[in-house]
Biotite code that builds the C-alpha atoms (Angstrom):
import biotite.structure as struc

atoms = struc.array([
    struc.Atom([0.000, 0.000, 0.000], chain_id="A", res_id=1, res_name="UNK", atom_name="CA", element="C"),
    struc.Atom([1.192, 3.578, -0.681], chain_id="A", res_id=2, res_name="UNK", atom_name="CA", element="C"),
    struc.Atom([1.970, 6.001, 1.684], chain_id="A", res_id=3, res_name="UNK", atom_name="CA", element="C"),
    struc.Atom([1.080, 8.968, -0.213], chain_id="A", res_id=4, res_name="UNK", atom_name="CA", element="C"),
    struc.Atom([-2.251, 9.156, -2.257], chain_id="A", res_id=5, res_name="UNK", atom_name="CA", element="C"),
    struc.Atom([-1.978, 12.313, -4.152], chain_id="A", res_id=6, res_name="UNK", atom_name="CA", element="C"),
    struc.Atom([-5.678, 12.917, -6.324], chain_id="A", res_id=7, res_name="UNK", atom_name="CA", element="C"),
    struc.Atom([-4.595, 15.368, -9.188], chain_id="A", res_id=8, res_name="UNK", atom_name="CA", element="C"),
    struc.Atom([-7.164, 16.556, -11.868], chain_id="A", res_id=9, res_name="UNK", atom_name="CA", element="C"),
    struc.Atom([-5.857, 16.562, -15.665], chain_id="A", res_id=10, res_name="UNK", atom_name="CA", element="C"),
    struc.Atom([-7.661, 18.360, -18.465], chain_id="A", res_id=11, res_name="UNK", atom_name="CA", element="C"),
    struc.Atom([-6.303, 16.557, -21.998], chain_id="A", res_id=12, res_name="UNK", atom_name="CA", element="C"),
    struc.Atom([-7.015, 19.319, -25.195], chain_id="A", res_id=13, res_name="UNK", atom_name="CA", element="C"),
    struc.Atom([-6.404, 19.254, -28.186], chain_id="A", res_id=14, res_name="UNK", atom_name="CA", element="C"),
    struc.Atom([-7.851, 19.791, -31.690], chain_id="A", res_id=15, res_name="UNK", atom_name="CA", element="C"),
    struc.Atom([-10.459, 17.841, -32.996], chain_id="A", res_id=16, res_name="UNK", atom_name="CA", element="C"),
    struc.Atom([-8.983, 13.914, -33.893], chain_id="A", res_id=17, res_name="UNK", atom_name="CA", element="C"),
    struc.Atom([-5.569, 14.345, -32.331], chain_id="A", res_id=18, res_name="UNK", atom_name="CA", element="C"),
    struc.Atom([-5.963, 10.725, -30.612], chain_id="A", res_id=19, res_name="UNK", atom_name="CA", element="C"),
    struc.Atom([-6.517, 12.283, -26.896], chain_id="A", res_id=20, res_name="UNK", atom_name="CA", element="C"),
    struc.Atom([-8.737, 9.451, -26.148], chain_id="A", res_id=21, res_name="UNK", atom_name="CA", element="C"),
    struc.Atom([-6.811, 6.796, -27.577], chain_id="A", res_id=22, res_name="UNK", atom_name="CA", element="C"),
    struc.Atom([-4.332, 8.142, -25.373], chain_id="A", res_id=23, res_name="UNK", atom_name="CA", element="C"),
    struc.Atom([-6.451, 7.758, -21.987], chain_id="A", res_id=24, res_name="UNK", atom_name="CA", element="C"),
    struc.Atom([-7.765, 4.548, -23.701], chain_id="A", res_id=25, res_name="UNK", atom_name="CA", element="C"),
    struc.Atom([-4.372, 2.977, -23.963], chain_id="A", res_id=26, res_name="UNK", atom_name="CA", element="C"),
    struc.Atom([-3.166, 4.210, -20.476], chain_id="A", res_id=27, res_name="UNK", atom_name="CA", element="C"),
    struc.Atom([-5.940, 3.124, -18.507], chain_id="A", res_id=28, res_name="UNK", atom_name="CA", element="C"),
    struc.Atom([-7.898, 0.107, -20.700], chain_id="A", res_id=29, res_name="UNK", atom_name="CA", element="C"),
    struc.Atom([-4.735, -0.759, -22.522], chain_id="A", res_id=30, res_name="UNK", atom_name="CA", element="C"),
    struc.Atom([-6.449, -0.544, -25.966], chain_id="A", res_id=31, res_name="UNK", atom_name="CA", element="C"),
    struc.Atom([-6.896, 1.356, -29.251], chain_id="A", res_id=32, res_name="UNK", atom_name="CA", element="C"),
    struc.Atom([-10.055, 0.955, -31.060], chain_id="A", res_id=33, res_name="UNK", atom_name="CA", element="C"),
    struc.Atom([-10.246, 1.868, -34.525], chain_id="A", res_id=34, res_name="UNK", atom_name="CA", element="C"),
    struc.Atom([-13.602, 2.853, -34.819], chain_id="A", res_id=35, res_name="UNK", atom_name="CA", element="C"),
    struc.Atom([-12.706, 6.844, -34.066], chain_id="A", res_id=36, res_name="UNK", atom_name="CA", element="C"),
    struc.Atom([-16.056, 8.416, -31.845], chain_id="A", res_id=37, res_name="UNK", atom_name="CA", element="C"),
    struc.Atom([-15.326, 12.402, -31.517], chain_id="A", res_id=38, res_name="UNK", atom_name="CA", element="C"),
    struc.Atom([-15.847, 13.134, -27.585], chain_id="A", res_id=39, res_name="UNK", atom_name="CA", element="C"),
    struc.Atom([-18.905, 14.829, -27.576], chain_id="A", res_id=40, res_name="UNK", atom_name="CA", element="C"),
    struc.Atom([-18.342, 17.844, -24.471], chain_id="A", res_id=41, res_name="UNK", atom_name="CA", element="C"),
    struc.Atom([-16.120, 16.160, -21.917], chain_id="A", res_id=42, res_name="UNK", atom_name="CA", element="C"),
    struc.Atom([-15.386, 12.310, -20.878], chain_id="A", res_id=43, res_name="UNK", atom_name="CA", element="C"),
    struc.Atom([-14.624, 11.968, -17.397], chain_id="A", res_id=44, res_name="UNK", atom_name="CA", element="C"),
    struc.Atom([-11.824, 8.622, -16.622], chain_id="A", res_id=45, res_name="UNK", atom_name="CA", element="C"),
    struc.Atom([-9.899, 7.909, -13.647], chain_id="A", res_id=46, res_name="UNK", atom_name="CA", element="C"),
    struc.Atom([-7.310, 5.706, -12.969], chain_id="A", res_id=47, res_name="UNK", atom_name="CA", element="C"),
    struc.Atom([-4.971, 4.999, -9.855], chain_id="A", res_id=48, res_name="UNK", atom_name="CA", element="C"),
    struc.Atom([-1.302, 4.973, -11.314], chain_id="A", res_id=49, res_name="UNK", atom_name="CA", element="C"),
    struc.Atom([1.339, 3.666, -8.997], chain_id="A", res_id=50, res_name="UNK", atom_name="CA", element="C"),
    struc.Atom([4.999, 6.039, -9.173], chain_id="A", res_id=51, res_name="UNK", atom_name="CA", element="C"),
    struc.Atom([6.281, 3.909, -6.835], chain_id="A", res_id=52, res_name="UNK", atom_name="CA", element="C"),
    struc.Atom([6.183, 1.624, -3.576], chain_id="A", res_id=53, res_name="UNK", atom_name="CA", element="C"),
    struc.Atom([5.338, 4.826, -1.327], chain_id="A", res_id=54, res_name="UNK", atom_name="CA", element="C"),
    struc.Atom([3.458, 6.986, -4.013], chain_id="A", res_id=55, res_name="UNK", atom_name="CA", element="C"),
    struc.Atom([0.332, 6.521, -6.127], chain_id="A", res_id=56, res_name="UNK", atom_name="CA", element="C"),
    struc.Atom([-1.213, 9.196, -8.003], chain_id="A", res_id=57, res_name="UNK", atom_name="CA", element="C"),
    struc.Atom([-5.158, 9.083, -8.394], chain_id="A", res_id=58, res_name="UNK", atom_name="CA", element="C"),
    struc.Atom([-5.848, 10.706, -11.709], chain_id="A", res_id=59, res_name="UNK", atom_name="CA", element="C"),
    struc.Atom([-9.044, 12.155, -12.820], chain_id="A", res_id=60, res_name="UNK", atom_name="CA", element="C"),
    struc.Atom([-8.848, 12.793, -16.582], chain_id="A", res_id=61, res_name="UNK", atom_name="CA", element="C"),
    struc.Atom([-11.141, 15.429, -17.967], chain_id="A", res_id=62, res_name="UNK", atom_name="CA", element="C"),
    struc.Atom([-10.848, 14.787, -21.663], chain_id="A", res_id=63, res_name="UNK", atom_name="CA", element="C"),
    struc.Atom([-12.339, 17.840, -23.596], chain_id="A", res_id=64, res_name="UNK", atom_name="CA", element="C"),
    struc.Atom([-14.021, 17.701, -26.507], chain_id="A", res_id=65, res_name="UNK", atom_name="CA", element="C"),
    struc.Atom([-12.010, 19.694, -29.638], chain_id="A", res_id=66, res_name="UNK", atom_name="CA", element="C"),
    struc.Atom([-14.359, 21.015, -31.892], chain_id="A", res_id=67, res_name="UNK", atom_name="CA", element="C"),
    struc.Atom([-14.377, 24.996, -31.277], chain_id="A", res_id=68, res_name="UNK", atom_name="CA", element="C"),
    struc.Atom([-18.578, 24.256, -30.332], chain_id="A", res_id=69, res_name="UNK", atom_name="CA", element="C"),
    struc.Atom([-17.393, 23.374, -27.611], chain_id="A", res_id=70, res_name="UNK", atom_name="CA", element="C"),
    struc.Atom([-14.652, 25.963, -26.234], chain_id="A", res_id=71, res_name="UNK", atom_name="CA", element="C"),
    struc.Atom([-18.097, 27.685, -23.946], chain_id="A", res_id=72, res_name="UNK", atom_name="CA", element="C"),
    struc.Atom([-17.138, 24.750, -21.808], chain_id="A", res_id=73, res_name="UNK", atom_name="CA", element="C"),
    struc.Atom([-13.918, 25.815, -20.774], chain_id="A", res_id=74, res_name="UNK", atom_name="CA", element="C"),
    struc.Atom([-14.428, 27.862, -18.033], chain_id="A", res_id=75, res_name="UNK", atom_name="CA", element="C"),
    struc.Atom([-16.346, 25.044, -15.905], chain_id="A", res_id=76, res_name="UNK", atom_name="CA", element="C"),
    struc.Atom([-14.269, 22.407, -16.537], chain_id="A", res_id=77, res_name="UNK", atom_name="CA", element="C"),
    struc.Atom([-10.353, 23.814, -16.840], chain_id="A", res_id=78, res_name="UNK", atom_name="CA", element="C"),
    struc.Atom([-10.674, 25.531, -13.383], chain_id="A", res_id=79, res_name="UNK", atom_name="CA", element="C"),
    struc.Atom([-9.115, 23.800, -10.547], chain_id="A", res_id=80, res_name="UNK", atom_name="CA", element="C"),
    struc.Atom([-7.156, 21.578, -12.859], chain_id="A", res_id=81, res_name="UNK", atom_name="CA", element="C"),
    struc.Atom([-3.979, 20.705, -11.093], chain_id="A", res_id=82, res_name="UNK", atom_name="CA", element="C"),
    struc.Atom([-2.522, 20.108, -14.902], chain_id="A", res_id=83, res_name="UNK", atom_name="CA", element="C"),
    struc.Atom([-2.919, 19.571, -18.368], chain_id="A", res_id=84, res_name="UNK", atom_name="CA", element="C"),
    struc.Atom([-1.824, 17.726, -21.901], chain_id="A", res_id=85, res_name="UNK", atom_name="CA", element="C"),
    struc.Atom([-1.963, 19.189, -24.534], chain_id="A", res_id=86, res_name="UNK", atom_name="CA", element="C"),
    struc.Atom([-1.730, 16.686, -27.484], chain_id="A", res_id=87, res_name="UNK", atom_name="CA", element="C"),
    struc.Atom([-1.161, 17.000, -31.217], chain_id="A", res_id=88, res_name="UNK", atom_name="CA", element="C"),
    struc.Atom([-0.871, 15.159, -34.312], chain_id="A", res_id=89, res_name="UNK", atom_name="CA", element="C"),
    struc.Atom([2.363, 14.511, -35.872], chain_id="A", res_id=90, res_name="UNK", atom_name="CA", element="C"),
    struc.Atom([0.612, 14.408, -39.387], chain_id="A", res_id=91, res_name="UNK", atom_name="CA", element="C"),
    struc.Atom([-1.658, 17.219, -39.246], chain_id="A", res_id=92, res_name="UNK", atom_name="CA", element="C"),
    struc.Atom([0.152, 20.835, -38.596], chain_id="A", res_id=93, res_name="UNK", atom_name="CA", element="C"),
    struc.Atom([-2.577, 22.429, -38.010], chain_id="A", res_id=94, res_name="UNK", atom_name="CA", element="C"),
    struc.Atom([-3.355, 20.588, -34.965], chain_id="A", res_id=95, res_name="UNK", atom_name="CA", element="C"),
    struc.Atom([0.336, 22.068, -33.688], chain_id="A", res_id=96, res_name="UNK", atom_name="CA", element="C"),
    struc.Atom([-0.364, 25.384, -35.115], chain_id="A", res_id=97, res_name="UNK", atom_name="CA", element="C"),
    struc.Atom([-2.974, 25.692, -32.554], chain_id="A", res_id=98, res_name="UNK", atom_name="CA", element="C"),
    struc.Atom([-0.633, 25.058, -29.177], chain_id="A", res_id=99, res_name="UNK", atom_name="CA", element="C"),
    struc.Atom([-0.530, 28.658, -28.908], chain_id="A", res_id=100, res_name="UNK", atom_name="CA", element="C"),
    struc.Atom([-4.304, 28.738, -28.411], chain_id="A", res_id=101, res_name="UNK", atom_name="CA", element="C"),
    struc.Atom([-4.503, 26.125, -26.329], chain_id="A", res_id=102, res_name="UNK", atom_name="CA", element="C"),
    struc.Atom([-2.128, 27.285, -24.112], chain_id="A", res_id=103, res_name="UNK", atom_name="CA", element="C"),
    struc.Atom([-4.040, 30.773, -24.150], chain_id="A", res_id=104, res_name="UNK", atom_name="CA", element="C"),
    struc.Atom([-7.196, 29.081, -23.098], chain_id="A", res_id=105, res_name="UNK", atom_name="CA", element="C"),
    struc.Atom([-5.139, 27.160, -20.150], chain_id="A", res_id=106, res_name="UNK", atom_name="CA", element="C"),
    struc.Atom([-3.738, 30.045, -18.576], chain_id="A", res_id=107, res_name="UNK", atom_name="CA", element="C"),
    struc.Atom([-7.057, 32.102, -19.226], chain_id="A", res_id=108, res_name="UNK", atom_name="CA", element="C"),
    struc.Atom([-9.032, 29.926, -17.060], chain_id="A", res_id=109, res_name="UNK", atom_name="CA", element="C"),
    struc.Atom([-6.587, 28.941, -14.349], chain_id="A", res_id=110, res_name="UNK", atom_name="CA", element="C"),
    struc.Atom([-5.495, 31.298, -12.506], chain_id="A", res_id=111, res_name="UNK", atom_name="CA", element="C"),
    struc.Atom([-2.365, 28.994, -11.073], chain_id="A", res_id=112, res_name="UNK", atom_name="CA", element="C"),
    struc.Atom([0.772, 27.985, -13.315], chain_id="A", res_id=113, res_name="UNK", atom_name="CA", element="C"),
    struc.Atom([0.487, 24.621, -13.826], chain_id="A", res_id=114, res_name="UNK", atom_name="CA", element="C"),
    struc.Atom([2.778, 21.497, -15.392], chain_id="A", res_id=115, res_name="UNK", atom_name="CA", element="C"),
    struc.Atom([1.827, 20.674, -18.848], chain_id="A", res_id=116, res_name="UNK", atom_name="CA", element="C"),
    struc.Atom([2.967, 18.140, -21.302], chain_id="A", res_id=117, res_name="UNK", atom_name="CA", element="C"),
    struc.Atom([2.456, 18.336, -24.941], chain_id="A", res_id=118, res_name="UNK", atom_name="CA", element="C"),
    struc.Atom([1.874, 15.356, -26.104], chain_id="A", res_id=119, res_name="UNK", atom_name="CA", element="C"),
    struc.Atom([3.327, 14.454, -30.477], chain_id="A", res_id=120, res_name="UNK", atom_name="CA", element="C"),
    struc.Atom([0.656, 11.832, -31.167], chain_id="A", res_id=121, res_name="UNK", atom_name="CA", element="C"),
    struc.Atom([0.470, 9.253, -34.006], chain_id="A", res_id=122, res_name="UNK", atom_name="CA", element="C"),
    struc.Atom([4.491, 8.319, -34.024], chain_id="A", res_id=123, res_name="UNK", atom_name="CA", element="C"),
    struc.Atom([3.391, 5.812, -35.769], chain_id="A", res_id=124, res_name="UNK", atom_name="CA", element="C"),
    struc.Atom([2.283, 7.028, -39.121], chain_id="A", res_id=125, res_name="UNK", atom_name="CA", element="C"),
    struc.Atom([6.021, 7.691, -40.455], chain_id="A", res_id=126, res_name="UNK", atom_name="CA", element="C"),
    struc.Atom([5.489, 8.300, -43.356], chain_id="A", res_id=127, res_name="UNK", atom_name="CA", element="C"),
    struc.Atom([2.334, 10.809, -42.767], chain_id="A", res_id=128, res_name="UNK", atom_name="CA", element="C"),
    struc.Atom([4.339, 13.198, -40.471], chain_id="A", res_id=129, res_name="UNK", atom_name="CA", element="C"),
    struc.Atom([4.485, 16.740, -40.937], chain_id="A", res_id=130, res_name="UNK", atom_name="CA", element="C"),
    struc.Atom([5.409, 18.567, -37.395], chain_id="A", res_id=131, res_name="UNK", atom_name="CA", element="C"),
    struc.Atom([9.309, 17.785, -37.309], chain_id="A", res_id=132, res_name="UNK", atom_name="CA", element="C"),
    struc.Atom([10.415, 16.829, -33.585], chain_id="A", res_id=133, res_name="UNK", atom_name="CA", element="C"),
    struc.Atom([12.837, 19.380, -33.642], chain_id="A", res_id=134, res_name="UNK", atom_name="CA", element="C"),
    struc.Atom([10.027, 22.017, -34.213], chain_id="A", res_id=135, res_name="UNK", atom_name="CA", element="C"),
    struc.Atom([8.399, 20.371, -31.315], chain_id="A", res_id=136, res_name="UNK", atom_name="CA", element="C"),
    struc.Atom([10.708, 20.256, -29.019], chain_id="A", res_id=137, res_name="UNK", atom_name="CA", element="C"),
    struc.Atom([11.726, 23.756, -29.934], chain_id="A", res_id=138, res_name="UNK", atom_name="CA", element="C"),
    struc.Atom([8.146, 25.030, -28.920], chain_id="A", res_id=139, res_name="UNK", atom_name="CA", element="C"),
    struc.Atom([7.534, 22.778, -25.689], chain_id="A", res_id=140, res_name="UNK", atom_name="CA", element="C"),
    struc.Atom([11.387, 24.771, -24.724], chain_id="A", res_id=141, res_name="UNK", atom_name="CA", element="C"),
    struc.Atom([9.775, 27.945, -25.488], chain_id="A", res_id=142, res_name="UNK", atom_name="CA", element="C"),
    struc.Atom([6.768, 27.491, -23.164], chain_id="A", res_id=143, res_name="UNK", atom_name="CA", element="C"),
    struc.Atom([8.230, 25.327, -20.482], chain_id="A", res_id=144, res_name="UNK", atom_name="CA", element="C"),
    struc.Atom([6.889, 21.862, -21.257], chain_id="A", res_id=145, res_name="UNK", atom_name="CA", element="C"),
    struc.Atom([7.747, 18.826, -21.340], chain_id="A", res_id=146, res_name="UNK", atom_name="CA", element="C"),
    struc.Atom([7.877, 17.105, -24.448], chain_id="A", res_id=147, res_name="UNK", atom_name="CA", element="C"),
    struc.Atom([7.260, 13.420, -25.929], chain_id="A", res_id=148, res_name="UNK", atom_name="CA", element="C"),
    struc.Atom([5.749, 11.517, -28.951], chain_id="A", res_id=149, res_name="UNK", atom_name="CA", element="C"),
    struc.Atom([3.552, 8.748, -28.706], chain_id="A", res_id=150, res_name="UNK", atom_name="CA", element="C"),
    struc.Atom([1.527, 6.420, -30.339], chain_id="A", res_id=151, res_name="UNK", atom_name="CA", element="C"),
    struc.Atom([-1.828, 5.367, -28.866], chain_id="A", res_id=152, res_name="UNK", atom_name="CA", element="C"),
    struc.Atom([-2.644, 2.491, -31.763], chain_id="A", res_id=153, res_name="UNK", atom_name="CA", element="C"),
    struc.Atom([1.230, 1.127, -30.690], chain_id="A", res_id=154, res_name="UNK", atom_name="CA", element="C"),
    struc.Atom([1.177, 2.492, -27.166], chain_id="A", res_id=155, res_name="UNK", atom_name="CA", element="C"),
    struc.Atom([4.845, 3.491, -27.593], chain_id="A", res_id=156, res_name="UNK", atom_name="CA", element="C"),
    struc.Atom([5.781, 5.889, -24.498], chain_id="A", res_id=157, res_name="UNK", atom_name="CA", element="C"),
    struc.Atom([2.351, 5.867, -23.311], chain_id="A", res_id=158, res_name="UNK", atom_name="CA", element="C"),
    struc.Atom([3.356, 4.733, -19.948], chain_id="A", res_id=159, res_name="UNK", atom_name="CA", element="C"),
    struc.Atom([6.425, 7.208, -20.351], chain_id="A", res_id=160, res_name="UNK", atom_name="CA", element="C"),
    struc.Atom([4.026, 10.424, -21.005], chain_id="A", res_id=161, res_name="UNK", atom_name="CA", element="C"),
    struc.Atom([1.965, 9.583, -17.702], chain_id="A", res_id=162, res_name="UNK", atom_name="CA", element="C"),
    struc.Atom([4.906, 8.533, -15.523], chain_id="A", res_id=163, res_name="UNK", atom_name="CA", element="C"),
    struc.Atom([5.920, 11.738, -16.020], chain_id="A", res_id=164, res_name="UNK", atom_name="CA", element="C"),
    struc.Atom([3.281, 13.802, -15.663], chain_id="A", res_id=165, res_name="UNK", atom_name="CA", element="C"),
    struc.Atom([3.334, 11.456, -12.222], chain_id="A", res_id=166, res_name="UNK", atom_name="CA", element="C"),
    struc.Atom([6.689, 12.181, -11.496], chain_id="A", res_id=167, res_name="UNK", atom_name="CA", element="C"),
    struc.Atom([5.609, 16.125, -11.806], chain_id="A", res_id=168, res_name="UNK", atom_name="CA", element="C"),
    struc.Atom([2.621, 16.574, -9.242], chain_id="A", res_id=169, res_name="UNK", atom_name="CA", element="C"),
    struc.Atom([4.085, 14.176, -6.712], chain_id="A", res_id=170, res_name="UNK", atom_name="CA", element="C"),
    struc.Atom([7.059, 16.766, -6.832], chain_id="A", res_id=171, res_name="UNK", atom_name="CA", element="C"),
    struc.Atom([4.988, 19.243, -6.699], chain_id="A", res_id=172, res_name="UNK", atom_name="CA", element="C"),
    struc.Atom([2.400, 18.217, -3.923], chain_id="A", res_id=173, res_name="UNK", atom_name="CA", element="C"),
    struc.Atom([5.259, 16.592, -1.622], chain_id="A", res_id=174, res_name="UNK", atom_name="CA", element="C"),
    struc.Atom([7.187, 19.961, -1.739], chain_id="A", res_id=175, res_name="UNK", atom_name="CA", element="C"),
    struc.Atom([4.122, 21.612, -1.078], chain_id="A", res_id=176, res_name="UNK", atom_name="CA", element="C"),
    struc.Atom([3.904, 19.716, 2.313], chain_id="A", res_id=177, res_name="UNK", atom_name="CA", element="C"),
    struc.Atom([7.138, 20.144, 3.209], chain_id="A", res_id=178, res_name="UNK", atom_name="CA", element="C"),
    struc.Atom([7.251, 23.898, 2.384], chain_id="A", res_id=179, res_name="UNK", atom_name="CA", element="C"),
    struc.Atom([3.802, 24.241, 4.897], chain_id="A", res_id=180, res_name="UNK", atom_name="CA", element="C"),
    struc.Atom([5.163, 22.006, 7.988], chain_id="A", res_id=181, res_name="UNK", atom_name="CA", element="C"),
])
């Protein structure tokens, strides 16, 4: 049994068909399904993720919808997030060209700096890529993120992505305790 249970809120954005619920799929079900469904609003999933013998994160994903219909959401469900994803597709710039935006939207509606990892999705379509890594890794530099490419369908550095963002908030919330003792 862990000692420390730390329960951490994510929002996952992203434009429209960017894999952000393959992603939570393959992390917490450990599947892809090919049949794509466009999240309709917001899909709530939780899952208990163990860092290690004496800490376990309890994750509540809040996986938002990307369609712009749905950006009147925002407000009511990015607010006491305690971080975020922001995912992309390799293949499709325009899904990076709208980081920026994303990342607007984040800090608009939570008034805290939080960690956030942006997320290079679809690793696995090689020959389909457009967003070099370099460009990516140049851009999660400029904003303070970190950075890693995945691939939901293969689950290559699935685990990696949220053993990170693990790695981050127990940081964070165990230096928080130790900094009000």
């Amino acid at each position: 049994m862990s000692k420390y249970v730390i329960k951490k809120k994510v929002i996952i954005v992203g434009s429209y068909a960017v894999g952000k619920t393959s992603i939570l799929n393959s992390f917490i079900h450990r599947q892809f399904e090919m049949d794509y469904k466009s999240t309709l609003g917001v899909n709530i999933l939780a899952k208990e993720y163990e860092l290690n013998e004496d800490i376990t994160v309890g994750f509540t994903f809040w996986d938002i919808g990307g369609q712009k219909l749905f950006r009147n959401i925002y407000p009511r469900f990015f607010g006491l997030s305690n971080a975020a994803m922001i995912v992309y597709d390799v293949t499709r710039m325009d899904s990076f060209d709208e980081i920026p935006s994303w990342y607007s939207s984040i800090q608009k509606y939570i008034q805290e700096k939080i960690p956030i990892v942006l997320v290079g999705n679809k690793i696995d379509l090689v020959d389909q890529r457009t967003v070099p890594t370099r460009v990516a890794e140049d851009l999660a530099n400029q904003y303070g993120f970190f950075y890693i490419e995945t691939s939901a369908k293969t689950g290559k550095n699935i685990d990696a992505a949220f053993k990170e963002l693990a790695t981050i908030l127990a940081k964070i919330a165990l230096s928080n305790e130790i900094n009000s003792n």
